[in-house]
PyMOL Python script that loads the backbone (N, CA, C, O; Angstrom):
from pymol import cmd

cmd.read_pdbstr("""\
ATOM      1  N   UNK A   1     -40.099  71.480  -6.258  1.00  0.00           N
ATOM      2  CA  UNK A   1     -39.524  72.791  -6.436  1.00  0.00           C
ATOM      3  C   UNK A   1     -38.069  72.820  -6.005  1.00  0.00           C
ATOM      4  O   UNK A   1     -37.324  73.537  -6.673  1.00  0.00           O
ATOM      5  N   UNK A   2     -37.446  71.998  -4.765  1.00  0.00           N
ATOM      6  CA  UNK A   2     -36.399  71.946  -4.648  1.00  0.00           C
ATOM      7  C   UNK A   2     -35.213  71.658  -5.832  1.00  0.00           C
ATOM      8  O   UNK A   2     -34.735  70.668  -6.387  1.00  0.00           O
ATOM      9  N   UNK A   3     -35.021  73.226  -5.880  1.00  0.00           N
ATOM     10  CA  UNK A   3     -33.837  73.119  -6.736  1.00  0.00           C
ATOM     11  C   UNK A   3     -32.432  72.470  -6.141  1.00  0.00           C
ATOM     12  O   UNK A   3     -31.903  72.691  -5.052  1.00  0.00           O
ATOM     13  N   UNK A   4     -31.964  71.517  -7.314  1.00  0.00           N
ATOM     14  CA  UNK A   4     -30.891  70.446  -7.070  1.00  0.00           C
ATOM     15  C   UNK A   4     -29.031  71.203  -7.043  1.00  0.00           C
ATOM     16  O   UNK A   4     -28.632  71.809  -8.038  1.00  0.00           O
ATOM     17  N   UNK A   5     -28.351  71.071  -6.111  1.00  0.00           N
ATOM     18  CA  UNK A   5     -27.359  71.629  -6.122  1.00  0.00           C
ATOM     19  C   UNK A   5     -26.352  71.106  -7.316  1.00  0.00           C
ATOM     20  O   UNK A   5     -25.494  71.806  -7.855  1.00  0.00           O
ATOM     21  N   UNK A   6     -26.569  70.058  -7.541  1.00  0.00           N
ATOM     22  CA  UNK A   6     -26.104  69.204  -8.878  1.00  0.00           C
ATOM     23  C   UNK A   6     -26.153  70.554 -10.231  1.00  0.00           C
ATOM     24  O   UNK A   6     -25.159  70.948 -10.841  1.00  0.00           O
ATOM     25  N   UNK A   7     -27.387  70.987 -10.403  1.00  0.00           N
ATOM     26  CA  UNK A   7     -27.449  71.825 -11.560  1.00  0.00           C
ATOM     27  C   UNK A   7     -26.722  73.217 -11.604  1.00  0.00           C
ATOM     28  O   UNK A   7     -26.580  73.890 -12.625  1.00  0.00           O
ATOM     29  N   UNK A   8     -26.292  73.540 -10.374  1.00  0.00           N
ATOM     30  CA  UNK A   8     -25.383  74.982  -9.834  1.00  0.00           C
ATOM     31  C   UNK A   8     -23.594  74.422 -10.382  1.00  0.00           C
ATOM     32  O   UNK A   8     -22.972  73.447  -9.960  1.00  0.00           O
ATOM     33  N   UNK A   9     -23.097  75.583 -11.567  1.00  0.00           N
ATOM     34  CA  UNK A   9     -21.893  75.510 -12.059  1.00  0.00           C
ATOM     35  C   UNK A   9     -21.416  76.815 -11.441  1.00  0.00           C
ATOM     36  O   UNK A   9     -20.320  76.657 -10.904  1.00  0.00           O
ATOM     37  N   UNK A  10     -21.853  77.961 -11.353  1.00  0.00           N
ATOM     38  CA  UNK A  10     -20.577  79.216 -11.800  1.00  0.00           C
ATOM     39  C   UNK A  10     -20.653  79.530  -9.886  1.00  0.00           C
ATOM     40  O   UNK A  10     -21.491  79.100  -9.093  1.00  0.00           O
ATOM     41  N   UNK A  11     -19.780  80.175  -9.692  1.00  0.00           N
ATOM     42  CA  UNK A  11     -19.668  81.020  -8.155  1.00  0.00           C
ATOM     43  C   UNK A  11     -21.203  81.455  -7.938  1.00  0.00           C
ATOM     44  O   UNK A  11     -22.093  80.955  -7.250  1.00  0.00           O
ATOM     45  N   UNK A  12     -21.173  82.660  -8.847  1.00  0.00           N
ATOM     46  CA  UNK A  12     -22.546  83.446  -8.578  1.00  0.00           C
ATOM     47  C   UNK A  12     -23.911  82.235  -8.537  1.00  0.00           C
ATOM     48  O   UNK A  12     -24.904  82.818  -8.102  1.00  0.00           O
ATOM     49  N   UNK A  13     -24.169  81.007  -8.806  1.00  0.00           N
ATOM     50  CA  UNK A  13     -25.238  80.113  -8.796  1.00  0.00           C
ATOM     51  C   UNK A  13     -24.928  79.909  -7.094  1.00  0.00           C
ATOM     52  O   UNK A  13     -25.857  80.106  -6.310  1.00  0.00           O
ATOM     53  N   UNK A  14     -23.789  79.570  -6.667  1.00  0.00           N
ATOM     54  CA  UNK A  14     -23.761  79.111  -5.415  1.00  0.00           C
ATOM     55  C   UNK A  14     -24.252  80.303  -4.318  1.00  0.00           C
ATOM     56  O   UNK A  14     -24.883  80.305  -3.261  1.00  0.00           O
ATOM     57  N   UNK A  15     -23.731  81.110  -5.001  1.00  0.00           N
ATOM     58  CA  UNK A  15     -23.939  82.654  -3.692  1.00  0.00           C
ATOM     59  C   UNK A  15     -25.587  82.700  -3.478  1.00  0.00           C
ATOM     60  O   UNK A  15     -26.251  82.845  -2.452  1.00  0.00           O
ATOM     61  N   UNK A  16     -26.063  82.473  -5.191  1.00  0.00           N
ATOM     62  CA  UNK A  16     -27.736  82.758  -4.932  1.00  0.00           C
ATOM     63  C   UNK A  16     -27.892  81.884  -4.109  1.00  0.00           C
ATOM     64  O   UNK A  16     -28.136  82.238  -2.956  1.00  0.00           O
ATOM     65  N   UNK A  17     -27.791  80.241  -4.475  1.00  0.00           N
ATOM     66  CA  UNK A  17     -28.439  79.098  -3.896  1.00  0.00           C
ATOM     67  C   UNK A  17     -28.501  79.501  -2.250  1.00  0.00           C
ATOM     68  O   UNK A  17     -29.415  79.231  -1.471  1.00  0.00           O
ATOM     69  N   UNK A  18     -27.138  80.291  -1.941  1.00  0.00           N
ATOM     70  CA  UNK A  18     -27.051  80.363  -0.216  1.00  0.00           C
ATOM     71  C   UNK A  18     -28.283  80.988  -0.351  1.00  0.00           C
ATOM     72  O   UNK A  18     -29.212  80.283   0.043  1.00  0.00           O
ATOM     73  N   UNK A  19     -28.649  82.271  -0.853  1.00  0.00           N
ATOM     74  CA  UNK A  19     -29.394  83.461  -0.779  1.00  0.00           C
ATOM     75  C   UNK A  19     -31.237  82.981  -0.421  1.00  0.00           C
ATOM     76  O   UNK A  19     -32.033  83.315   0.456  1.00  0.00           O
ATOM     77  N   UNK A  20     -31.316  81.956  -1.744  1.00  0.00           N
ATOM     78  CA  UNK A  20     -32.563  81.565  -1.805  1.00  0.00           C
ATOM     79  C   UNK A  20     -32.906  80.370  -0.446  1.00  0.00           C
ATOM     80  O   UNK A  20     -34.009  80.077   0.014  1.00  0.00           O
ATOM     81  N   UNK A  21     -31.739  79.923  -0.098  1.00  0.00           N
ATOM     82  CA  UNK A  21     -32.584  79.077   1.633  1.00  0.00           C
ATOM     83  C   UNK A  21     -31.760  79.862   2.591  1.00  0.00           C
ATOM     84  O   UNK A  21     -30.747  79.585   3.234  1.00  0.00           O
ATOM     85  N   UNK A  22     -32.687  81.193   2.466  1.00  0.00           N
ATOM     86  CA  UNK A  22     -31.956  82.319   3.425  1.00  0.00           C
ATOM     87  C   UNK A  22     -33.241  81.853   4.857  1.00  0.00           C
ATOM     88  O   UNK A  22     -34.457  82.023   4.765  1.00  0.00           O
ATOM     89  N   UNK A  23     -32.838  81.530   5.519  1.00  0.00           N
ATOM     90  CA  UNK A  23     -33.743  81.138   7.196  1.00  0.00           C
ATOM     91  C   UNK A  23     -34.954  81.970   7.005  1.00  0.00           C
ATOM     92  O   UNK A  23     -34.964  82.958   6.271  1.00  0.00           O
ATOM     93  N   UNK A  24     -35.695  81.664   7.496  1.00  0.00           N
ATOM     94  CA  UNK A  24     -36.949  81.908   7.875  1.00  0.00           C
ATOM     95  C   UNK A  24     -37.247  82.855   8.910  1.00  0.00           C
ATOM     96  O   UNK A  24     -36.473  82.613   9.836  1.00  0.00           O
ATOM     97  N   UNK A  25     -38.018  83.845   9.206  1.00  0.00           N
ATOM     98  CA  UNK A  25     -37.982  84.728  10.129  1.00  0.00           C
ATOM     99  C   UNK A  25     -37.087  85.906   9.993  1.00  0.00           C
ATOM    100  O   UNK A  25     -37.513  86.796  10.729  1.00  0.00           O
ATOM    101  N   UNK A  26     -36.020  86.273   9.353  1.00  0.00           N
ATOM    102  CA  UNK A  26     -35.040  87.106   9.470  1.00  0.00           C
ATOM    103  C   UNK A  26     -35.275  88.300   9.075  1.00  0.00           C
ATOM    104  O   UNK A  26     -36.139  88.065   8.230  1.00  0.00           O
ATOM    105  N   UNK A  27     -35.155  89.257   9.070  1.00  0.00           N
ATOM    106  CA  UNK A  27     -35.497  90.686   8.746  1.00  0.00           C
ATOM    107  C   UNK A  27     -35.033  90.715   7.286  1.00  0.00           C
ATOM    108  O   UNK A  27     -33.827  90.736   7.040  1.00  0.00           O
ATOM    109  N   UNK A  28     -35.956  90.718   6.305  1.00  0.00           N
ATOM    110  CA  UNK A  28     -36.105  91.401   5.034  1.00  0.00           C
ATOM    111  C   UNK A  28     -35.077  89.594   4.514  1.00  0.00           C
ATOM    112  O   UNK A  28     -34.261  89.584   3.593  1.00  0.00           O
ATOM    113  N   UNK A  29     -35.367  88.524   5.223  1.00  0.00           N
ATOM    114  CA  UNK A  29     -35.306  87.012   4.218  1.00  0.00           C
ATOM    115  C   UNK A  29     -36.670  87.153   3.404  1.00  0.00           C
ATOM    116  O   UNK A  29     -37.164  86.210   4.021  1.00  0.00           O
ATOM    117  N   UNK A  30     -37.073  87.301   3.066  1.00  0.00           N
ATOM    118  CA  UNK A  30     -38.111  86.717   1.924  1.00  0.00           C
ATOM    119  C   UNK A  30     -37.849  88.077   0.815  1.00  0.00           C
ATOM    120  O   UNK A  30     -38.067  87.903  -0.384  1.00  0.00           O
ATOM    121  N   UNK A  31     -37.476  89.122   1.216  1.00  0.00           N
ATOM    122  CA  UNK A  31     -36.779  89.775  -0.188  1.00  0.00           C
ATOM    123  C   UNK A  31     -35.735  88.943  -1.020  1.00  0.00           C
ATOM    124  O   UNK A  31     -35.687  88.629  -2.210  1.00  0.00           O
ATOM    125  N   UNK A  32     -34.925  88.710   0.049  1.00  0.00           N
ATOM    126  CA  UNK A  32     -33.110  87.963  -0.093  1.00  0.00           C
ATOM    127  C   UNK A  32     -33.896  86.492  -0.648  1.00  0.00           C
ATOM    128  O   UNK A  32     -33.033  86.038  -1.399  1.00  0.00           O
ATOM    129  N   UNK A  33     -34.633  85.875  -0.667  1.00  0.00           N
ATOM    130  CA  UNK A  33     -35.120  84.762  -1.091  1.00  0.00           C
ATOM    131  C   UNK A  33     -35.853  85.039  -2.560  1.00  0.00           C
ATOM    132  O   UNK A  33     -35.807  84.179  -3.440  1.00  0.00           O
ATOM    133  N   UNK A  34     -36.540  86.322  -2.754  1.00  0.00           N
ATOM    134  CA  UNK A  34     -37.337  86.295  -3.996  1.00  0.00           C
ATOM    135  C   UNK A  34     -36.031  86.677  -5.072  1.00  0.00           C
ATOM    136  O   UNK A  34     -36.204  86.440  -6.267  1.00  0.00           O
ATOM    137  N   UNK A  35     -34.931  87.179  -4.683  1.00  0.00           N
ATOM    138  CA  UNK A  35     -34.268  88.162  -5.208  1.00  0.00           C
ATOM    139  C   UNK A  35     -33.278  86.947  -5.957  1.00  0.00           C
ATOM    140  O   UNK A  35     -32.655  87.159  -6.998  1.00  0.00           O
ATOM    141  N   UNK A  36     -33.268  85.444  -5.098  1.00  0.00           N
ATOM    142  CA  UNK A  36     -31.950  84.916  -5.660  1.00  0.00           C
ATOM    143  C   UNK A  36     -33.385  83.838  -6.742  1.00  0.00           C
ATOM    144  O   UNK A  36     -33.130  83.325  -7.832  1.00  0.00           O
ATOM    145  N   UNK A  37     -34.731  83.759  -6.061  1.00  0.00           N
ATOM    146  CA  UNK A  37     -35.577  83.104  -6.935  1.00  0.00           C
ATOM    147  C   UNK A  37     -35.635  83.752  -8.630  1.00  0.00           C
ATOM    148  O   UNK A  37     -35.557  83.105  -9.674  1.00  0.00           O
ATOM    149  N   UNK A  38     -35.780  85.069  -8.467  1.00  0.00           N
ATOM    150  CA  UNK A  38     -35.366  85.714  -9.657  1.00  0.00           C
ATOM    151  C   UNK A  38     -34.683  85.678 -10.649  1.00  0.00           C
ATOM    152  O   UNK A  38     -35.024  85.879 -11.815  1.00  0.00           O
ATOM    153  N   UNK A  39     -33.382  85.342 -10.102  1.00  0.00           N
ATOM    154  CA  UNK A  39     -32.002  84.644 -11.075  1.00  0.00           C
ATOM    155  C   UNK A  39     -32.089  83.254 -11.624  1.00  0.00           C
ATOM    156  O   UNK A  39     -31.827  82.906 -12.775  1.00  0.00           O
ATOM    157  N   UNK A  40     -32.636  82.262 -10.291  1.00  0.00           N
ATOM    158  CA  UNK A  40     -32.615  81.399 -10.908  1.00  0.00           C
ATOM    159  C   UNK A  40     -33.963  81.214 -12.139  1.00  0.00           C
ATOM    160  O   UNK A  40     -33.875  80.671 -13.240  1.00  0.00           O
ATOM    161  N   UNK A  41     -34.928  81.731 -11.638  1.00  0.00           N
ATOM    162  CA  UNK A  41     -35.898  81.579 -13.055  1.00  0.00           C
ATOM    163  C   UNK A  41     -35.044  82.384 -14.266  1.00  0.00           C
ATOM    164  O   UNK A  41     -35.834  82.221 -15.196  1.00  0.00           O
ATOM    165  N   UNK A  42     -34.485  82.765 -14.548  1.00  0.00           N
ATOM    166  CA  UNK A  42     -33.744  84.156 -15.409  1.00  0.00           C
ATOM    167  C   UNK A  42     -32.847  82.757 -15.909  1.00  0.00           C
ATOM    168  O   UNK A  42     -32.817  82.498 -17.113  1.00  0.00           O
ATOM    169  N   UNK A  43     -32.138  81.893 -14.943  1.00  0.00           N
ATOM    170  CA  UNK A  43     -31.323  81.107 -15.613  1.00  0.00           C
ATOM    171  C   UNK A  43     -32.238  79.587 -16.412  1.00  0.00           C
ATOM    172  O   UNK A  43     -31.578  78.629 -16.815  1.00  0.00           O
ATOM    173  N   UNK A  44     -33.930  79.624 -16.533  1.00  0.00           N
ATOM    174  CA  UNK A  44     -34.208  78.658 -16.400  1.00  0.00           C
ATOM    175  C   UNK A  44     -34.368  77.383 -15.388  1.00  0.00           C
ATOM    176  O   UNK A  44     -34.615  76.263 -15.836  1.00  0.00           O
ATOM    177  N   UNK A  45     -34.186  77.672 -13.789  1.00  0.00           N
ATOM    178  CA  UNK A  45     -33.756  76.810 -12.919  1.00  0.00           C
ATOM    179  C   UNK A  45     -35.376  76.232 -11.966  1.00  0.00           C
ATOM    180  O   UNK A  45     -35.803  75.203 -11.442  1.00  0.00           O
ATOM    181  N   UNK A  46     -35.872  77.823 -12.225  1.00  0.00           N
ATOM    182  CA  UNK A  46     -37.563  77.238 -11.755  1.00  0.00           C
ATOM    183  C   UNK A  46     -38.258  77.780 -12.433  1.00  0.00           C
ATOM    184  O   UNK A  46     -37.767  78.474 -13.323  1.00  0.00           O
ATOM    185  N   UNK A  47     -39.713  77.685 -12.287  1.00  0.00           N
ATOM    186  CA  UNK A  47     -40.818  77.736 -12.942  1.00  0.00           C
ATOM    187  C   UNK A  47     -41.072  79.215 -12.939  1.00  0.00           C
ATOM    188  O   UNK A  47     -40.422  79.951 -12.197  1.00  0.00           O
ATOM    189  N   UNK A  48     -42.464  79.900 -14.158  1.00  0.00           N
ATOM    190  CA  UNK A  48     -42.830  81.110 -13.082  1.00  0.00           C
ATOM    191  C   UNK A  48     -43.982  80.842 -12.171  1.00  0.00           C
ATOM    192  O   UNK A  48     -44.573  81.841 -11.762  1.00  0.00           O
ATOM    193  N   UNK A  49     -44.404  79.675 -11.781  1.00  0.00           N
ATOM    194  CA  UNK A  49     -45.264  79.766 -10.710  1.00  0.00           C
ATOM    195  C   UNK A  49     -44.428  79.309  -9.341  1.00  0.00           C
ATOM    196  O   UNK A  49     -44.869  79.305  -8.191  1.00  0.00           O
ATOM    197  N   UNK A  50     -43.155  78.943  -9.770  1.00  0.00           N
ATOM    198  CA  UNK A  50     -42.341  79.051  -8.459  1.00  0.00           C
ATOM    199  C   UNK A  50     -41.848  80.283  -7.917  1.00  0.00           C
ATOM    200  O   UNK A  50     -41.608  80.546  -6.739  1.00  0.00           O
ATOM    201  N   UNK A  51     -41.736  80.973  -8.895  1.00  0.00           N
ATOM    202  CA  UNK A  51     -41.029  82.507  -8.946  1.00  0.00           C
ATOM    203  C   UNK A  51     -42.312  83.341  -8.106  1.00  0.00           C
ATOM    204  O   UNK A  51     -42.122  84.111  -7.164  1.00  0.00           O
ATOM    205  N   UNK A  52     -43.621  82.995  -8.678  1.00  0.00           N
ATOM    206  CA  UNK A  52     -44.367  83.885  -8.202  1.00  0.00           C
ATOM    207  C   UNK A  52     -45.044  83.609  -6.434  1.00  0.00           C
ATOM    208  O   UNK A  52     -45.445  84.435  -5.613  1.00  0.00           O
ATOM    209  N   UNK A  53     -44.936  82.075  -6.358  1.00  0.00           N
ATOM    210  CA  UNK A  53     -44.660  82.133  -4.805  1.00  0.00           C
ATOM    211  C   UNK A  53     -43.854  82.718  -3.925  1.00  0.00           C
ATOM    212  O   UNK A  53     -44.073  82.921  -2.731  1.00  0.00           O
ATOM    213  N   UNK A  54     -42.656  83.053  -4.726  1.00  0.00           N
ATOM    214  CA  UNK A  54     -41.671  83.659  -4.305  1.00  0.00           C
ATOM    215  C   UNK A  54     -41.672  84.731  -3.799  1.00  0.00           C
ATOM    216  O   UNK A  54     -41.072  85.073  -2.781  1.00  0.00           O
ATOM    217  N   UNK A  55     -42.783  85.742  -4.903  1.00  0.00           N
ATOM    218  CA  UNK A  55     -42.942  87.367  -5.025  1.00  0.00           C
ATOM    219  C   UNK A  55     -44.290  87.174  -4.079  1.00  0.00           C
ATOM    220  O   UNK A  55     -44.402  88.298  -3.588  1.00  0.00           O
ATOM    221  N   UNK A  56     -45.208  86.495  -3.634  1.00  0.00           N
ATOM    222  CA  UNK A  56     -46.131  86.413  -2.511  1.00  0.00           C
ATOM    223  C   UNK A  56     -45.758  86.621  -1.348  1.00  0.00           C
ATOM    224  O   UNK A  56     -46.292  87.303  -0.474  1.00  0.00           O
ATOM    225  N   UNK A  57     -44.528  85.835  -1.324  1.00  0.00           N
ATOM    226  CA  UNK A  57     -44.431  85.368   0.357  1.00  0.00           C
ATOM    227  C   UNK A  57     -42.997  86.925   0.561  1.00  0.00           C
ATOM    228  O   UNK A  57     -42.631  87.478   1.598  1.00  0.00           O
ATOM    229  N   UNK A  58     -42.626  87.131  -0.645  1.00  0.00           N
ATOM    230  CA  UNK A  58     -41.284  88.040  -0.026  1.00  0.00           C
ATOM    231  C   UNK A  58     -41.621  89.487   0.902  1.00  0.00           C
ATOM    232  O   UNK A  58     -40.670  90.165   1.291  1.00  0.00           O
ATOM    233  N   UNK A  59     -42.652  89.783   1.131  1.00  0.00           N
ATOM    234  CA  UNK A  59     -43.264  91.330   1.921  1.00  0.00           C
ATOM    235  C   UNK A  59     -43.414  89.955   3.234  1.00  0.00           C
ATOM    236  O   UNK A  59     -43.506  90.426   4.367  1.00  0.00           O
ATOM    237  N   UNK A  60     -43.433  88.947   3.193  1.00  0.00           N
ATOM    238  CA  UNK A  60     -44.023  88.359   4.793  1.00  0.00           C
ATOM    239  C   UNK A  60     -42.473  87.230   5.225  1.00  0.00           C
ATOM    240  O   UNK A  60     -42.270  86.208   4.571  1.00  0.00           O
ATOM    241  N   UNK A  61     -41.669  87.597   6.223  1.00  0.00           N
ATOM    242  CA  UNK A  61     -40.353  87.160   6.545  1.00  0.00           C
ATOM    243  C   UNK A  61     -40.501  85.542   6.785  1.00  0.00           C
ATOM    244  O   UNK A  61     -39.610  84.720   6.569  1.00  0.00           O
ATOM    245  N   UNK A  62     -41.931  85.239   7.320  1.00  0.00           N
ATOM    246  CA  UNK A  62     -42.604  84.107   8.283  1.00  0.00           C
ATOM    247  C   UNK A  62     -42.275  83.095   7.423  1.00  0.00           C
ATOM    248  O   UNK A  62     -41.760  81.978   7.470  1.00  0.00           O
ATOM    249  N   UNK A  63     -42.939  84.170   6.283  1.00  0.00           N
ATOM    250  CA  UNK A  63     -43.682  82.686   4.979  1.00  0.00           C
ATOM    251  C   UNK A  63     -42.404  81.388   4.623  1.00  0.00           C
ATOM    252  O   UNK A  63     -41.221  81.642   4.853  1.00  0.00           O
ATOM    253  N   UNK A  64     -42.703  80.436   4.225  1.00  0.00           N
ATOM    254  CA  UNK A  64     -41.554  79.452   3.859  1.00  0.00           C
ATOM    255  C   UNK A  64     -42.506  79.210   2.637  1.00  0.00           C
ATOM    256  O   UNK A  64     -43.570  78.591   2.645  1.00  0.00           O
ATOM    257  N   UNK A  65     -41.907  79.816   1.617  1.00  0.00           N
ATOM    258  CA  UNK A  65     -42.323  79.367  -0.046  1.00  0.00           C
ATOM    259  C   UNK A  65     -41.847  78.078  -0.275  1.00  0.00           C
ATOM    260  O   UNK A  65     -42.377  77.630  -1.292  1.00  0.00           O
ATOM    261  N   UNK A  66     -40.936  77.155   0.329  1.00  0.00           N
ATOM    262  CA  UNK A  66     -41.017  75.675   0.034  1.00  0.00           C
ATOM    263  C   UNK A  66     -42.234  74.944   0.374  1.00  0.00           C
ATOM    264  O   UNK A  66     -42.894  74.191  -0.341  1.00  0.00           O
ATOM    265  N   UNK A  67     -42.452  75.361   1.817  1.00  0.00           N
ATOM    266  CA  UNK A  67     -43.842  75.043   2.344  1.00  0.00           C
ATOM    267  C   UNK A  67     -44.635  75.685   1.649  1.00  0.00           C
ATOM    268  O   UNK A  67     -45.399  75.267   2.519  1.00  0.00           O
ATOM    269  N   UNK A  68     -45.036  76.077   1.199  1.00  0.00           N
ATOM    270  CA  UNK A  68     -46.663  76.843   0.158  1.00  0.00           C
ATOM    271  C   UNK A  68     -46.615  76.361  -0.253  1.00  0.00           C
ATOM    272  O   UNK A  68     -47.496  75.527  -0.046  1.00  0.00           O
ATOM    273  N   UNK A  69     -45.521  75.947  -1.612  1.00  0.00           N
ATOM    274  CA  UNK A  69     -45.469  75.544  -2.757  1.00  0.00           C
ATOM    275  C   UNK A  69     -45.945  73.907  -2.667  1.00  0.00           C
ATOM    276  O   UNK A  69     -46.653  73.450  -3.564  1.00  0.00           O
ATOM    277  N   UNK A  70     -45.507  73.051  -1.516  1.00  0.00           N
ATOM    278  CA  UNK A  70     -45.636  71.457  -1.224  1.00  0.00           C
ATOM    279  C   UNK A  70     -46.870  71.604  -1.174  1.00  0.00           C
ATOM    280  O   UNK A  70     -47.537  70.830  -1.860  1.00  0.00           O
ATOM    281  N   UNK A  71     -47.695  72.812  -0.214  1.00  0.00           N
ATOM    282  CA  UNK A  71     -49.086  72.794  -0.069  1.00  0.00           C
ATOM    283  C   UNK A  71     -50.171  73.105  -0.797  1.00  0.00           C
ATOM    284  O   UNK A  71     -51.374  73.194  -0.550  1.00  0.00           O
ATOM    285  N   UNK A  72     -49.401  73.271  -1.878  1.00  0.00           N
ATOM    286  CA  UNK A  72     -50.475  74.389  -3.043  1.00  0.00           C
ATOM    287  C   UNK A  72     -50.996  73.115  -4.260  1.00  0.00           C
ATOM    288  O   UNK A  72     -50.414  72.339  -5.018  1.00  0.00           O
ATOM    289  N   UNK A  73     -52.570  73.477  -3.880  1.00  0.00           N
ATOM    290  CA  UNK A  73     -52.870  72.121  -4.719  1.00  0.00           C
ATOM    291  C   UNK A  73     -53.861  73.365  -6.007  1.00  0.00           C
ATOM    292  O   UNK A  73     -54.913  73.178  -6.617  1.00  0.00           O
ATOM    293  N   UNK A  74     -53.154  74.263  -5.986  1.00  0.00           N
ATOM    294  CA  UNK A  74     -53.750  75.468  -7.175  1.00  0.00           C
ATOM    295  C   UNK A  74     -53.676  75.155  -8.539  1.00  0.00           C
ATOM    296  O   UNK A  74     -52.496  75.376  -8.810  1.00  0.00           O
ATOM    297  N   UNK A  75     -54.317  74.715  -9.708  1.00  0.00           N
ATOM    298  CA  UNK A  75     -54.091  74.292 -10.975  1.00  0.00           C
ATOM    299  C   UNK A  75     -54.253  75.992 -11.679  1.00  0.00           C
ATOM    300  O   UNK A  75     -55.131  76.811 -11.410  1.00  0.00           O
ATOM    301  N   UNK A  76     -53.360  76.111 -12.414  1.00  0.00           N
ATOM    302  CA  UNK A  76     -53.469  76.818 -14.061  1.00  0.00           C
ATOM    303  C   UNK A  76     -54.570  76.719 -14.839  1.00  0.00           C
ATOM    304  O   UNK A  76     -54.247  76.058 -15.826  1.00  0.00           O
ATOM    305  N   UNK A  77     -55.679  77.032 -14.896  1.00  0.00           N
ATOM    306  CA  UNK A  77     -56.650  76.445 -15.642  1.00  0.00           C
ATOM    307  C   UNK A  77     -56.634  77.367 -16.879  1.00  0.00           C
ATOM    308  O   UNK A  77     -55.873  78.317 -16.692  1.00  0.00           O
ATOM    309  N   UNK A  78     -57.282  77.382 -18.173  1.00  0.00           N
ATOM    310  CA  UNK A  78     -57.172  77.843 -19.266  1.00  0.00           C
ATOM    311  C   UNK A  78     -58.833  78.202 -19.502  1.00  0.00           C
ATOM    312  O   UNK A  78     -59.747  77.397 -19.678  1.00  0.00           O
ATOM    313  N   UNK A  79     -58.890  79.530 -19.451  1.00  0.00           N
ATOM    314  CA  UNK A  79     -61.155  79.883 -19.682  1.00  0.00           C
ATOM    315  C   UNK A  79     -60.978  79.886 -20.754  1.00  0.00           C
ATOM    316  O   UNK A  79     -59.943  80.242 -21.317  1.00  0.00           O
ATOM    317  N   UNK A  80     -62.242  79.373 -21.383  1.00  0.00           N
ATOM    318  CA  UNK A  80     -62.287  79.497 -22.975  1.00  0.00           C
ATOM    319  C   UNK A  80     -63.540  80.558 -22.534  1.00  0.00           C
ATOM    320  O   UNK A  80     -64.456  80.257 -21.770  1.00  0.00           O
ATOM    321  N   UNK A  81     -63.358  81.859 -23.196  1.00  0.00           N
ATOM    322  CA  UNK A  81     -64.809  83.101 -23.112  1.00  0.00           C
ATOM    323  C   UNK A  81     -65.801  82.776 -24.763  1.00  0.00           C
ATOM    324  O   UNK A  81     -66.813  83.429 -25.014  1.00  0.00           O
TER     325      UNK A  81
END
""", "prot")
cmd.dss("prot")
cmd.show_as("cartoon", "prot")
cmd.util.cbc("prot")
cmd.orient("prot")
């Protein structure tokens, strides 16, 4: 999931990138983290099941969505009804 600083061109990519490894613990970081995750899926940069770890963990300041995401052994499965 670690998005590569290599792929960041314009100002505004860099401001998010700060945004999205906003520290852990901080009052209302996991908004400031879903908010720059947002853009970058918008630019193509992550997935939406990265995005949506994103929107899990952003109501909880604690959470580290890098850590979930390394830990998440959750598959996509497809039901046929």
């Amino acid at each position: 999931m670690t998005l590569k600083k290599t792929l960041l061109k314009t100002e505004e990519d860099f401001t998010q990138y700060e945004f999205l490894n906003t520290p852990i613990n901080i009052t209302k970081s996991g908004y400031t983290r879903y908010g720059a995750a947002m853009y970058f899926f918008n630019r193509g940069f992550i997935s939406e099941k990265t995005l949506e770890i994103y929107r899990i963990c952003c109501k909880f300041d604690h959470y580290n969505p890098v850590e979930i995401e390394k830990n998440s052994k959750t598959e996509i499965r497809k039901v046929n009804l």
